[in-house]
C-alpha positions in Angstrom: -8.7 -4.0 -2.0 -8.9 -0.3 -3.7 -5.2 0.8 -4.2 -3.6 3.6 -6.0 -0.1 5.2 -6.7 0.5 9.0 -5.9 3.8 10.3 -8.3 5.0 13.9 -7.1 6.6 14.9 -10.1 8.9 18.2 -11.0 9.6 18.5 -14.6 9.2 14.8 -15.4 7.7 14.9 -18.6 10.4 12.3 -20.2 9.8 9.2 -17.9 6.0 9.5 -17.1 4.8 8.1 -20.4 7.1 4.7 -19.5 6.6 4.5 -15.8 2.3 5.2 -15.9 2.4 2.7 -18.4 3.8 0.0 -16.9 1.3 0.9 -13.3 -1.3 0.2 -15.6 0.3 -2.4 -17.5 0.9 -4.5 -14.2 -2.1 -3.6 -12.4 -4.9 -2.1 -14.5 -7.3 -1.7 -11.5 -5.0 0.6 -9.5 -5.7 4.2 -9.8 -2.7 6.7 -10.9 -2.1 10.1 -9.3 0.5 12.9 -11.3 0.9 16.1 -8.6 2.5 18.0 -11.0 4.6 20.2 -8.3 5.3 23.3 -10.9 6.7 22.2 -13.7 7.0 23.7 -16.8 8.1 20.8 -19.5 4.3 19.7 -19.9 4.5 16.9 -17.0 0.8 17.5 -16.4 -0.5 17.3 -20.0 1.9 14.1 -20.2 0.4 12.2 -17.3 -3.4 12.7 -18.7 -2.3 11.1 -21.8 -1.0 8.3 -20.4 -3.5 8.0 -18.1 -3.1 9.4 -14.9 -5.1 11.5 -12.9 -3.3 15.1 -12.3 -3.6 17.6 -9.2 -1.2 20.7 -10.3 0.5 22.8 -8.2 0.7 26.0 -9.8 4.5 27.1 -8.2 6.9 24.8 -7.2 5.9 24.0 -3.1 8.3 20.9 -2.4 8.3 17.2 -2.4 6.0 17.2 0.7 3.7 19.1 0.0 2.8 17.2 -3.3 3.0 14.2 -1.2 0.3 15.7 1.2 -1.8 16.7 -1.5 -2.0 13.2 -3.0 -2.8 11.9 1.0 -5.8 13.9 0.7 -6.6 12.5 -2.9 -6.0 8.7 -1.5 -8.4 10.1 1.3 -10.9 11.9 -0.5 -11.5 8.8 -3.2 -11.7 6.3 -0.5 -8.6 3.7 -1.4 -7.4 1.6 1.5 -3.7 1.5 0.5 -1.9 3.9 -1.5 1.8 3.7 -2.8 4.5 6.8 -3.4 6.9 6.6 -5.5 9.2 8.4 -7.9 8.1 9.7 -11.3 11.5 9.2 -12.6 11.4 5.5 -13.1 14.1 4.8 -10.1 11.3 2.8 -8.7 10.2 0.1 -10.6 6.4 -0.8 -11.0 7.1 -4.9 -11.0 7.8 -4.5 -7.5 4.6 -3.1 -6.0 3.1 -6.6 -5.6 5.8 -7.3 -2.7 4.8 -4.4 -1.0 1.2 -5.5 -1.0 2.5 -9.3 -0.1 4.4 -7.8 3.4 1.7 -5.5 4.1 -0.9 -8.6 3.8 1.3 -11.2 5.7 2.7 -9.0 8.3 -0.5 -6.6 9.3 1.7 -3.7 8.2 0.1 -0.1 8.2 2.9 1.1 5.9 5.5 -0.8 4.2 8.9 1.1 3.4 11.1 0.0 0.5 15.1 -1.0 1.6 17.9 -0.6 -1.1 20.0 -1.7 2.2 20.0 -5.0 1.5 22.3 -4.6 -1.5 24.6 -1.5 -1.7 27.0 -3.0 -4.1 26.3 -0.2 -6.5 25.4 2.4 -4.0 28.0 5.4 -3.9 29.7 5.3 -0.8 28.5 8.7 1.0 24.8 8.1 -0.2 24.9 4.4 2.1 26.4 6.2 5.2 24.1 8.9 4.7 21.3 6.7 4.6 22.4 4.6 7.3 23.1 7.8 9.9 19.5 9.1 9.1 17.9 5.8 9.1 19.3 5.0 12.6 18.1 8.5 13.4 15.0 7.9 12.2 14.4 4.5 13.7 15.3 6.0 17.3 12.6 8.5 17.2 9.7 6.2 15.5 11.0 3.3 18.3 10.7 1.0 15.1 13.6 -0.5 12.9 13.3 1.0 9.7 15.9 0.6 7.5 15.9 2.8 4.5 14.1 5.6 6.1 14.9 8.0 3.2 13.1 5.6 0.9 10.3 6.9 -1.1 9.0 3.8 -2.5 6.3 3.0 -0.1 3.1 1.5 0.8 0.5 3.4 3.3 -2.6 2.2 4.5 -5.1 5.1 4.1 -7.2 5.1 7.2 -3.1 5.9 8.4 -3.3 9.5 7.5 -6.6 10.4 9.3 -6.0 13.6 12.2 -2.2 13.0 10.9 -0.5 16.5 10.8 2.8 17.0 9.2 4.6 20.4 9.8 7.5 19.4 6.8 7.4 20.4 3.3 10.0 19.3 1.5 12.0 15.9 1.2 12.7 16.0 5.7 8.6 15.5 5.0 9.4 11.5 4.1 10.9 11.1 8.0 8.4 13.1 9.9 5.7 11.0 8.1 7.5 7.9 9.9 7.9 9.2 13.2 4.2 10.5 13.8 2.6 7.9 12.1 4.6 5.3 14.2 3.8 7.3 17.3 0.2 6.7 16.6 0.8 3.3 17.1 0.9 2.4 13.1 3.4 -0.7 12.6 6.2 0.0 9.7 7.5 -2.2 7.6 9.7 -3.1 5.4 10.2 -4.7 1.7 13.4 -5.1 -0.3 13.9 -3.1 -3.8 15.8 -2.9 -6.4 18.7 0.0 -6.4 18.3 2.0 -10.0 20.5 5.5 -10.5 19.5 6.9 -13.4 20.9 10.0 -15.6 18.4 12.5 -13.7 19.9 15.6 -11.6 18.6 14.8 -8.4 17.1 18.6 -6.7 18.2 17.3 -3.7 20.7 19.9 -1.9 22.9 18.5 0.5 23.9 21.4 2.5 20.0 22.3 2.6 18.2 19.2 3.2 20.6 18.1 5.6 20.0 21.2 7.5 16.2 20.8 7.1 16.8 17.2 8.6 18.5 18.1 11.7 15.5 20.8 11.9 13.3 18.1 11.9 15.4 16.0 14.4 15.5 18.4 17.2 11.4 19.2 16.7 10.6 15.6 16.8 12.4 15.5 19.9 10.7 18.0 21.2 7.3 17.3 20.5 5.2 13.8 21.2 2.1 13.4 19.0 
């Protein structure tokens, strides 16, 4: 099994050195991929020195876009699974093997982490907010997935073949769902630990809520 990580990282400099290291501490035969989405604190030249491989975006494109770009790396290089995850160290590396442990047992195509399991510690508006657009979610891909907003994941590469996404930015991690699961892909699910850390999350509410309700009504809409 060839396998490798793809980080989209803006401005992450500070936590790459820890969370590359501890991939490669953990599993030293999976392959590391930095898209450095325009940042300007030396995230690239951070990544190469721990390790990673790096694709650079020159301006700042969005979330999805990096995503797509490592797709087409995963793609390109020939891996049969690939993971995504944050750069930020709120995913934590020690949890990969149960993702590759659901996707074995279960003949998952992709494997979604779920912080829904526990929400002790979850702020109150970010669980309804991922229960509404997880329910929403789930609807469209006719599949129960229950942390749809969850970017700690596990995708098996032949997935993304013909797959096109017309997203950008974060709404990008829900389309991917919906298409892939209208393909006929199976989704899965693994549990994961919740970790906030002191990171401003570029997330805007009023923005990316917008841009999921977009999505929402397009997806309805449209059938491939």
């Amino acid at each position: 099994m060839t396998v490798g990580a793809i980080l989209p990282a803006l401005n992450a400099a500070r936590f790459l050195t820890e969370v590359i290291g501890e991939i490669r501490e953990l599993h030293p035969e999976l392959r590391v991929l930095v898209v450095d989405d325009g940042s300007t604190d030396g995230t690239a030249d951070t990544a190469r020195a721990a390790g990673a491989e790096v694709i650079i975006h020159e301006v700042n494109k969005g979330k999805g876009e990096a995503l797509k770009s490592g797709y087409a790396w995963a793609q390109d290089q020939g891996l049969e699974w690939v993971f995504t995850m944050d750069s930020d160290g709120q995913h934590l590396p020690g949890e990969m093997q149960g993702f590759l442990d659901t996707a074995t047992r279960d003949n998952f195509d992709v494997v979604v982490g779920t912080r829904m399991a526990n929400t002790e510690d979850m702020p109150w508006i970010r669980k309804k907010t991922n229960e509404f657009t997880s329910w929403v979610i789930s609807r469209l891909a006719g599949q129960d997935i229950p942390d749809s907003q969850n970017g700690y994941r596990l995708y098996r590469t032949s997935c993304f073949e013909g797959l096109v996404l017309r997203t950008s930015r974060y709404d990008s991690e829900s389309e991917i769902l919906v298409r892939m699961s209208r393909k006929g892909y199976s989704i899965g699910s693994t549990p994961i630990t919740t970790v906030y850390g002191d990171e401003e999350s570029s997330i805007n509410p009023f923005v990316d809520t917008g841009r999921f309700f977009r999505l929402v009504f397009m997806l309805m809409f449209s059938r491939d």
